[in-house]
ROSE-4610 file (N, C-alpha, C; in Angstrom, 1 decimal, always signed):
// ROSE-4610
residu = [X/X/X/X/X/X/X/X/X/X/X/X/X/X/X/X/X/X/X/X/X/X/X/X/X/X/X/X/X/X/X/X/X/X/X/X/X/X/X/X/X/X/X/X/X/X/X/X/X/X/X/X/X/X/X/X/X/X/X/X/X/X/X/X/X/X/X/X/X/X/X/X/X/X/X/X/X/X/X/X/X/X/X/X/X/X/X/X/X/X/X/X/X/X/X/X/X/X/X/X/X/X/X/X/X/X/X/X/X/X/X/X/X/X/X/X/X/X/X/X/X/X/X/X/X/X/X/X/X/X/X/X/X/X/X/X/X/X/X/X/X/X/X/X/X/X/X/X/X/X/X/X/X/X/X/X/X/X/X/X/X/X/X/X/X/X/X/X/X/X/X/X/X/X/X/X/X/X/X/X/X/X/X/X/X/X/X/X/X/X/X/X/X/X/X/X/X/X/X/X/X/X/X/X/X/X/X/X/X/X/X/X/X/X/X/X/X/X/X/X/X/X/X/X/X/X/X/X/X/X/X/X/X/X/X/X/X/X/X/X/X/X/X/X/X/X/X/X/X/X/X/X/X/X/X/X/X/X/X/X/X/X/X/X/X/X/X/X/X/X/X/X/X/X/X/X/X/X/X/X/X/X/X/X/X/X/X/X/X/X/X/X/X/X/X/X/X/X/X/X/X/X/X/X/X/X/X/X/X/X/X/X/X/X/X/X/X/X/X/X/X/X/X/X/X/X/X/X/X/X/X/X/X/X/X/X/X/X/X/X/X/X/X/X/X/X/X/X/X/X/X]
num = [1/1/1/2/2/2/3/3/3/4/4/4/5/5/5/6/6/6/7/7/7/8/8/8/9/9/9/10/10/10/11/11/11/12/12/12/13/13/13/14/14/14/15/15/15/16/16/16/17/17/17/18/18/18/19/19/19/20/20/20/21/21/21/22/22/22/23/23/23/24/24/24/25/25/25/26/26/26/27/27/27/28/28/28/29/29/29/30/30/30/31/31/31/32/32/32/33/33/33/34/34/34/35/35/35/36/36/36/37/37/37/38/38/38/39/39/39/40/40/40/41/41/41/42/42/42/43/43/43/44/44/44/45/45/45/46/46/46/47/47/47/48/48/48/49/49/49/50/50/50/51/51/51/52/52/52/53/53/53/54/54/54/55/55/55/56/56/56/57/57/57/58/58/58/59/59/59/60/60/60/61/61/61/62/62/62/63/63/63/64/64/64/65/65/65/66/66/66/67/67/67/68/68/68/69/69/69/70/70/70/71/71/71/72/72/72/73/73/73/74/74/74/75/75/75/76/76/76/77/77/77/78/78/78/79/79/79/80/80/80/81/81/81/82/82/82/83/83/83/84/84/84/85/85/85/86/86/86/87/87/87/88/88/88/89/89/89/90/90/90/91/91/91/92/92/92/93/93/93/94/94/94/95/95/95/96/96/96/97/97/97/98/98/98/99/99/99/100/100/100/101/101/101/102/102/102/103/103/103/104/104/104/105/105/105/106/106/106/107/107/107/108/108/108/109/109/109/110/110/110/111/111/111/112/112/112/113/113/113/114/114/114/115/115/115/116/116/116/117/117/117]
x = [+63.4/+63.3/+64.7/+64.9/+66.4/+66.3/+67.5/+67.6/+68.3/+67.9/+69.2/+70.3/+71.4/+73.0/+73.0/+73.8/+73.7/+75.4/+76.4/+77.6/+77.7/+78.5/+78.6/+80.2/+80.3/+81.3/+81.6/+82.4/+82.8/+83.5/+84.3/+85.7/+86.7/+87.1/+87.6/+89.3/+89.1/+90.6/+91.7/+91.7/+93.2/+93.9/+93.0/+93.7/+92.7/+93.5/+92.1/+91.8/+92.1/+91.3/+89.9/+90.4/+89.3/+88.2/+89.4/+87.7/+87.0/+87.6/+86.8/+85.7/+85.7/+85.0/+83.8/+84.2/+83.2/+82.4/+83.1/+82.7/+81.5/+82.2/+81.5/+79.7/+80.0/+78.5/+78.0/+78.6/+77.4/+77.1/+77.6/+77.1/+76.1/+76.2/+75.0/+73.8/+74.1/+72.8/+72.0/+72.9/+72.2/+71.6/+72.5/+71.8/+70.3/+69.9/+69.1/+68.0/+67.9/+67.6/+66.8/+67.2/+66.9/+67.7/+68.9/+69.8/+70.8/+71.0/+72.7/+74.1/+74.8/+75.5/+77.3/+77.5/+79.2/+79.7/+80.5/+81.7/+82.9/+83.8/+85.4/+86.2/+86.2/+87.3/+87.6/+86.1/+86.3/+87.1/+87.0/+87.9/+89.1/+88.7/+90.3/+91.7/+91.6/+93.2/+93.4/+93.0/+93.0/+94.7/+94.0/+94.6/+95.5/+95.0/+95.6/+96.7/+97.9/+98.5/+98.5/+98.0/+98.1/+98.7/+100.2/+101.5/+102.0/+101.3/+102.1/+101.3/+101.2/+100.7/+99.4/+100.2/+99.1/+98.1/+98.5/+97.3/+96.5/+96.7/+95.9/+95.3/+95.7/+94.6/+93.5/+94.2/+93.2/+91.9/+92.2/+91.7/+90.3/+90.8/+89.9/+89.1/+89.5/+88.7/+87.9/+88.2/+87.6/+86.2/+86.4/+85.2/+84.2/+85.1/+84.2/+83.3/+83.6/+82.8/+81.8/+82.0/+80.4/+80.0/+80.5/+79.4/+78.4/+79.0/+78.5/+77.1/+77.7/+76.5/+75.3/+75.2/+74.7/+73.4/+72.5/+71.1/+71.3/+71.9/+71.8/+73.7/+73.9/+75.0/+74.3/+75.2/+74.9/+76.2/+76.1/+77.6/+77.0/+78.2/+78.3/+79.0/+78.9/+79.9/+79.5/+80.2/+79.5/+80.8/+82.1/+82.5/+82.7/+83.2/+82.9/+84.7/+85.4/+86.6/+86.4/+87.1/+87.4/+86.9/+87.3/+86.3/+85.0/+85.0/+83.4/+82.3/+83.1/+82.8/+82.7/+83.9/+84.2/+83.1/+82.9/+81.7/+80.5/+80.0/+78.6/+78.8/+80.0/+79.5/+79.7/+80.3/+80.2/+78.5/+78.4/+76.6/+75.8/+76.3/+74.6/+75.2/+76.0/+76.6/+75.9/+75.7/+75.5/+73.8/+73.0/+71.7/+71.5/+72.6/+72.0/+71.8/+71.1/+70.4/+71.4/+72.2/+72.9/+72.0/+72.1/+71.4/+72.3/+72.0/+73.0/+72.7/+73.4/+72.7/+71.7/+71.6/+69.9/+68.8/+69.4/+68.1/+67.9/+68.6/+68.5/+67.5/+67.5/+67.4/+65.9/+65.8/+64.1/+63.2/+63.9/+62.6/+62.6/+63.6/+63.1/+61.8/+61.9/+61.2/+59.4/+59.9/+57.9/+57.1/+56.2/+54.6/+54.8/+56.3/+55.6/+54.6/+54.3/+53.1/+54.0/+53.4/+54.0/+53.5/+54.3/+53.6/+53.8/+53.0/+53.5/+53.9/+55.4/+55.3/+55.0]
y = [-17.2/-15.7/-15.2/-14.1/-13.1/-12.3/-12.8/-11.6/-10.8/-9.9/-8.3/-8.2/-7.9/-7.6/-6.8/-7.2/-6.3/-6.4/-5.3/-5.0/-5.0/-6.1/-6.1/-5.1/-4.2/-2.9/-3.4/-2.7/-2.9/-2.4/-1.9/-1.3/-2.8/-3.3/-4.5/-4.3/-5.4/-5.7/-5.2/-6.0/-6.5/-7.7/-8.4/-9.7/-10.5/-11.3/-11.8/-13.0/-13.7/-15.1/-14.3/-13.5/-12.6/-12.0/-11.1/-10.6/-11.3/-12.8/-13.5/-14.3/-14.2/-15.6/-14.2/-13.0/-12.2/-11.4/-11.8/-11.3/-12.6/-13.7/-14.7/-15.1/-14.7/-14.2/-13.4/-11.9/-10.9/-11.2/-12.1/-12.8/-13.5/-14.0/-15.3/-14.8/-13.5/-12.8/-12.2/-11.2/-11.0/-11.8/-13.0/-13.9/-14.2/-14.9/-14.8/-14.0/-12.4/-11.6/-11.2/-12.6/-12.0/-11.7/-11.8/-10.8/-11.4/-11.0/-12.0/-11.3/-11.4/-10.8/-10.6/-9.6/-9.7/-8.7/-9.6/-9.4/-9.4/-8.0/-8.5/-9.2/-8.8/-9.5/-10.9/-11.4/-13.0/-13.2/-12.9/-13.2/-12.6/-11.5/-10.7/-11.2/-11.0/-11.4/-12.8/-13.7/-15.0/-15.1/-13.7/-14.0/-12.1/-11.6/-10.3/-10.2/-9.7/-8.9/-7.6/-7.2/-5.7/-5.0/-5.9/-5.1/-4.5/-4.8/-4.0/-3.6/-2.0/-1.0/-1.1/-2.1/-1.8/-3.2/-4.1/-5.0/-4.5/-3.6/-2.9/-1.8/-1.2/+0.1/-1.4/-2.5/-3.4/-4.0/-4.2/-4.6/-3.6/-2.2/-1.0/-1.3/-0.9/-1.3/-1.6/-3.2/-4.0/-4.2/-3.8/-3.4/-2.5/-1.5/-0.4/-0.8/-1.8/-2.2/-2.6/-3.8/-4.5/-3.5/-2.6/-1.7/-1.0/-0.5/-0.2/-0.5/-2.4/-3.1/-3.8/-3.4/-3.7/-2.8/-3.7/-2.2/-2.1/-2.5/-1.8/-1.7/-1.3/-1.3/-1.2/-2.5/-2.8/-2.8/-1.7/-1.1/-2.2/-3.1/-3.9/-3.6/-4.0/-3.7/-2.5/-2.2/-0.8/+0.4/-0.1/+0.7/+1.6/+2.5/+3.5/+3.7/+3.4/+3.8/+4.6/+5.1/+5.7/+5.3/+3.5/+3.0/+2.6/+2.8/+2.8/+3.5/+5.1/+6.4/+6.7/+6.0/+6.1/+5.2/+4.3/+3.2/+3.7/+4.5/+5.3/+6.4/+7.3/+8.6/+7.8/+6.8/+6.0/+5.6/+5.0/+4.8/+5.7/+6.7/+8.2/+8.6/+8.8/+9.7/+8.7/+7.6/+6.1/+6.0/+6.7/+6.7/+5.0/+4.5/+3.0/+3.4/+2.4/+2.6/+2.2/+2.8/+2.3/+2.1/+0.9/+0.7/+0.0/-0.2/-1.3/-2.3/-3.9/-5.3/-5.4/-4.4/-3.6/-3.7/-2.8/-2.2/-3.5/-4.1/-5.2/-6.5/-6.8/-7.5/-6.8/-5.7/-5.6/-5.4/-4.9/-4.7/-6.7/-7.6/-8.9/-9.7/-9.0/-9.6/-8.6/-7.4/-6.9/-8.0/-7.9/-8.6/-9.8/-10.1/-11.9/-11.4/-12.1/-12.9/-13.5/-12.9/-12.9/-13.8/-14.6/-16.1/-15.6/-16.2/-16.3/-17.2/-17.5/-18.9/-19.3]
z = [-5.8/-5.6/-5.7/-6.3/-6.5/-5.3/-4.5/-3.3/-3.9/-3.3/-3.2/-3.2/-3.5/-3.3/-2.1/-1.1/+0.2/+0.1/+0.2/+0.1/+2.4/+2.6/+3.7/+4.0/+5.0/+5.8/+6.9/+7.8/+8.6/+9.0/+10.6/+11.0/+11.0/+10.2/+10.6/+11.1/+12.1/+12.8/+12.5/+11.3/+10.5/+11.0/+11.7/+11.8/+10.9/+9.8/+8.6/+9.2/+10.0/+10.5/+11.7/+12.5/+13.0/+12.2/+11.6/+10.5/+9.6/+9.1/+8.0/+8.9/+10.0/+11.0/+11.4/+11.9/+12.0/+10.8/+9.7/+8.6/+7.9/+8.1/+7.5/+8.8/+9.8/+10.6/+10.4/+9.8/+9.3/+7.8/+7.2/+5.5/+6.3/+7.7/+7.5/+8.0/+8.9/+9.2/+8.3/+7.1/+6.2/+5.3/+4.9/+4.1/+4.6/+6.1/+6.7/+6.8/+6.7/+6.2/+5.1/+3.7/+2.6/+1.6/+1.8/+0.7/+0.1/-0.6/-1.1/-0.5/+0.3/+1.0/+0.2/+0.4/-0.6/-0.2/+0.3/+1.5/+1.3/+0.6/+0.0/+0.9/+2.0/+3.0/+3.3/+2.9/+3.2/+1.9/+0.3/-0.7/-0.9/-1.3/-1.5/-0.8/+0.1/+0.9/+0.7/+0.0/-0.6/-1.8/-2.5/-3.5/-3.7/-3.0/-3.1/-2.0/-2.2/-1.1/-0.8/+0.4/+0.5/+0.7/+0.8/+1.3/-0.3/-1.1/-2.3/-2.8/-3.5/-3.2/-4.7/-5.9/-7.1/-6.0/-5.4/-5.4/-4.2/-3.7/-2.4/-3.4/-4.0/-5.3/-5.6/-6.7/-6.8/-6.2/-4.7/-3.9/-3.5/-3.5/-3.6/-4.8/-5.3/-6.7/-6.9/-6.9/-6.5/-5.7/-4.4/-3.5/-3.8/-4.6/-5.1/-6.0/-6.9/-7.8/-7.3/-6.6/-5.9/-5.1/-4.7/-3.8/-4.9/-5.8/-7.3/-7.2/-7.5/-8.2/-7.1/-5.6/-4.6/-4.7/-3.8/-3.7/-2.6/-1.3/-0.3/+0.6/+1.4/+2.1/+3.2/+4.0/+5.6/+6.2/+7.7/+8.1/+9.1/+9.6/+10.7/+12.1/+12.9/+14.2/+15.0/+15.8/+16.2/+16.4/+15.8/+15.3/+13.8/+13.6/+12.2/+12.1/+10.9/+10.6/+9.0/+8.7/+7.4/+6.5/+6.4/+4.9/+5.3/+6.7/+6.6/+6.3/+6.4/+6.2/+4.6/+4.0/+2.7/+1.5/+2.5/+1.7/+1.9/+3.0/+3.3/+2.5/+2.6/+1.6/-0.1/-0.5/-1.6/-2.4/-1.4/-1.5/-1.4/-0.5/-0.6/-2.0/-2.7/-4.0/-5.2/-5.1/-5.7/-6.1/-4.7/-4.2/-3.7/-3.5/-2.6/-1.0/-0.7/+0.6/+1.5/+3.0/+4.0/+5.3/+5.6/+7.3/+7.9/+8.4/+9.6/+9.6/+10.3/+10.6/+11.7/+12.2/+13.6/+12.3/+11.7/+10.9/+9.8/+9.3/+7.9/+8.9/+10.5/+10.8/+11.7/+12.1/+12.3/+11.0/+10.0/+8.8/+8.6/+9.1/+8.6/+10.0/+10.8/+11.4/+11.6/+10.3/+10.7/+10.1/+10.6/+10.2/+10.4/+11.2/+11.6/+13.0/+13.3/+14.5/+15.2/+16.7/+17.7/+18.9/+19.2/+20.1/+21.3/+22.6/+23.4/+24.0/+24.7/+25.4/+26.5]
């Protein structure tokens, strides 16, 4: 089965060992979920530097593209910063769908059956 492109957001840190370890648990929730998850922060800063100014435009870019090519956007964390703002008003202009990792994660659990233990 072809999951979905889900463009993973965030307010992230700016510490990349922090945000790739919290980043790389909201790829595994959404993967879980259903979706194919793609997440620039875990790659980019690999190979990009952001202290100079064309590879930080790049880097934008970049993101922008796969949000592009995603069908949904999932904001993570429960804070909201600029590019998170900037990725949600990106996607309503887009018409992709924005929920959150709440919302990606109760539509995966309707219509199971519910046990008691």
């Amino acid at each position: 089965m072809k999951r979905p492109l889900a463009y993973i957001t965030a307010a992230w840190s700016g510490d990349h060992n922090a945000d790739a370890k919290q980043a790389a648990q909201y790829c595994r929730a959404v993967y879980d979920a259903g979706f194919s998850p793609l997440c620039p922060i875990l790659y980019l800063p690999l190979f990009l530097n952001d202290a100079i100014p064309e590879e930080h435009k790049s880097g934008i870019d970049m993101g922008r593209d796969l949000l592009r090519r995603s069908h949904v956007l999932v904001v993570c964390g429960s804070d909201i910063d600029e590019d998170v703002k900037n990725d949600i008003a990106i996607a309503g202009r887009l018409n992709i769908t924005a929920t959150t990792l709440d919302g990606i994660m109760t539509v995966k659990t309707q219509g199971r059956a519910k046990t008691d233990a």
